[in-house]
C-alpha positions in Angstrom: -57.5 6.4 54.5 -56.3 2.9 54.8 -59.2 0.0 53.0 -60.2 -1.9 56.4 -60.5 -5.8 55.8 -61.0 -8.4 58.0 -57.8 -10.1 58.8 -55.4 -7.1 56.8 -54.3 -4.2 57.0 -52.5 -1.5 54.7 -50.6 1.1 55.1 -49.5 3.6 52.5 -46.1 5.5 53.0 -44.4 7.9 51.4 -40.8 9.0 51.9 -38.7 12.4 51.1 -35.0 13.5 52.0 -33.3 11.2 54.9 -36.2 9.3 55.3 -35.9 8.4 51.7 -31.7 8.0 52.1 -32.1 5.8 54.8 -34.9 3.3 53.1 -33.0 2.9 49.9 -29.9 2.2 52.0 -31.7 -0.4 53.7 -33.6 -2.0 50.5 -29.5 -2.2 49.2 -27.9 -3.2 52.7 -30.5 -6.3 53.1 -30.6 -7.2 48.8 -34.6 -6.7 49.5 -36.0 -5.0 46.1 -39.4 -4.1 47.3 -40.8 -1.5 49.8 -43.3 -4.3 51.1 -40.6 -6.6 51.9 -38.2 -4.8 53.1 -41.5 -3.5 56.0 -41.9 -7.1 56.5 -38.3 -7.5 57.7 -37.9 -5.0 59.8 -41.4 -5.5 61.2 -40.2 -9.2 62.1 -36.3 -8.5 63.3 -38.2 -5.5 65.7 -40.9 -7.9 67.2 -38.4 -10.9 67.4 -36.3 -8.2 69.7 -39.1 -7.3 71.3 -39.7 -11.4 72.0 -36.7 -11.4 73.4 -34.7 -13.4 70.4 -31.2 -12.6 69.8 -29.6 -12.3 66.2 -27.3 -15.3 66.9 -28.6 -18.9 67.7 -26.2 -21.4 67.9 -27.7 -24.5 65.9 -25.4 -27.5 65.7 -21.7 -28.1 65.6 -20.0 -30.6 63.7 -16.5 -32.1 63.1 -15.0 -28.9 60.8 -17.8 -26.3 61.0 -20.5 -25.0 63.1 -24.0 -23.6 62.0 -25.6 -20.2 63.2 -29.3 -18.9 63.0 -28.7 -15.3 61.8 -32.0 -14.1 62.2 -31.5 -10.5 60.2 -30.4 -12.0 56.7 -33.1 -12.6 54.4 -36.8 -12.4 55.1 -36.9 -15.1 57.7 -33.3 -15.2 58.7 -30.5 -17.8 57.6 -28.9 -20.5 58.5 -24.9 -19.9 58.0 -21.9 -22.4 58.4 -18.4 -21.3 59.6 -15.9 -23.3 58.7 -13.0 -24.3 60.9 -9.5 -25.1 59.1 -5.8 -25.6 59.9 -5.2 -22.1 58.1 -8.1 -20.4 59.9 -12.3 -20.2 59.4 -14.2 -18.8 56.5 -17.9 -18.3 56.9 -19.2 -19.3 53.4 -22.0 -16.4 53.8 -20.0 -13.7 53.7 -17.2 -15.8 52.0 -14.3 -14.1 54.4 -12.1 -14.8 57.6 -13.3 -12.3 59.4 -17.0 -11.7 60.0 -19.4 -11.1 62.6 -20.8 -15.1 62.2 -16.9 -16.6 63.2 -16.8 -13.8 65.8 -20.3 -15.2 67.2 -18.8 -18.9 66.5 -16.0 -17.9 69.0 -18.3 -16.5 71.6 -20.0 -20.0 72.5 -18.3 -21.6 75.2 -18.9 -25.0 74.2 -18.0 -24.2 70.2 -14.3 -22.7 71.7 -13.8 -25.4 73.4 -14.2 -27.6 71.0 -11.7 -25.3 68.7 -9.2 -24.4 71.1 -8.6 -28.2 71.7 -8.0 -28.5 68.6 -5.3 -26.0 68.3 -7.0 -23.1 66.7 -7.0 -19.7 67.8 -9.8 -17.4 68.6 -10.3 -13.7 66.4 -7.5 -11.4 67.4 -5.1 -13.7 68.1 -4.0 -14.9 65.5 -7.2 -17.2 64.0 
């Protein structure tokens, strides 16, 4: 039975089997070490959905990259910069060319724009 105090509450879980698959997949997917944390995180990400906040937020844009809220990395979420060059982006979280943060980049209207003016090419067609 869970200690009741004022202002807390715990919660004690065990898992077996798939249930106990799935959580150490999760604790490896997200880098989170601890059972708490990893809770925490998903606790957050499902009440932010349920808030009605989306993954993505499009933050700023400057002259060669643009920066994205990603609201599932971390415990708290993460700011992460794509970076726009003559031979293509590169998002430096994920350190590739090809990544759901450039395809989000490409899916603001005002950041294509922006790219397309300046000769660059959208994911899939040659980027």
């Amino acid at each position: 039975m869970p200690k009741r105090v004022e202002g807390k509450y715990s919660v004690r879980m065990d898992f077996e089997g798939k249930d106990l698959d799935m959580f150490k997949a999760l604790q490896t997917h997200y880098g989170i070490s601890t059972g708490t944390d990893l809770i925490s995180m998903l606790l957050k990400r499902e009440y932010d959905f349920l808030q009605g906040k989306p993954r993505f937020e499009h933050i700023n844009m400057y002259e060669d990259h643009v920066k994205i809220l990603d609201r599932e990395l971390e415990k708290s979420g993460r700011i992460v910069s794509v970076y726009f060059r003559k031979d293509g982006p590169f998002c430096d979280y994920d350190q590739t060319r090809e990544c759901i943060h450039v395809d989000y980049a490409w899916g603001v209207p005002e950041v294509a724009k922006v790219l397309r003016s300046k000769g660059l090419k959208g994911p899939g067609k040659g980027s």
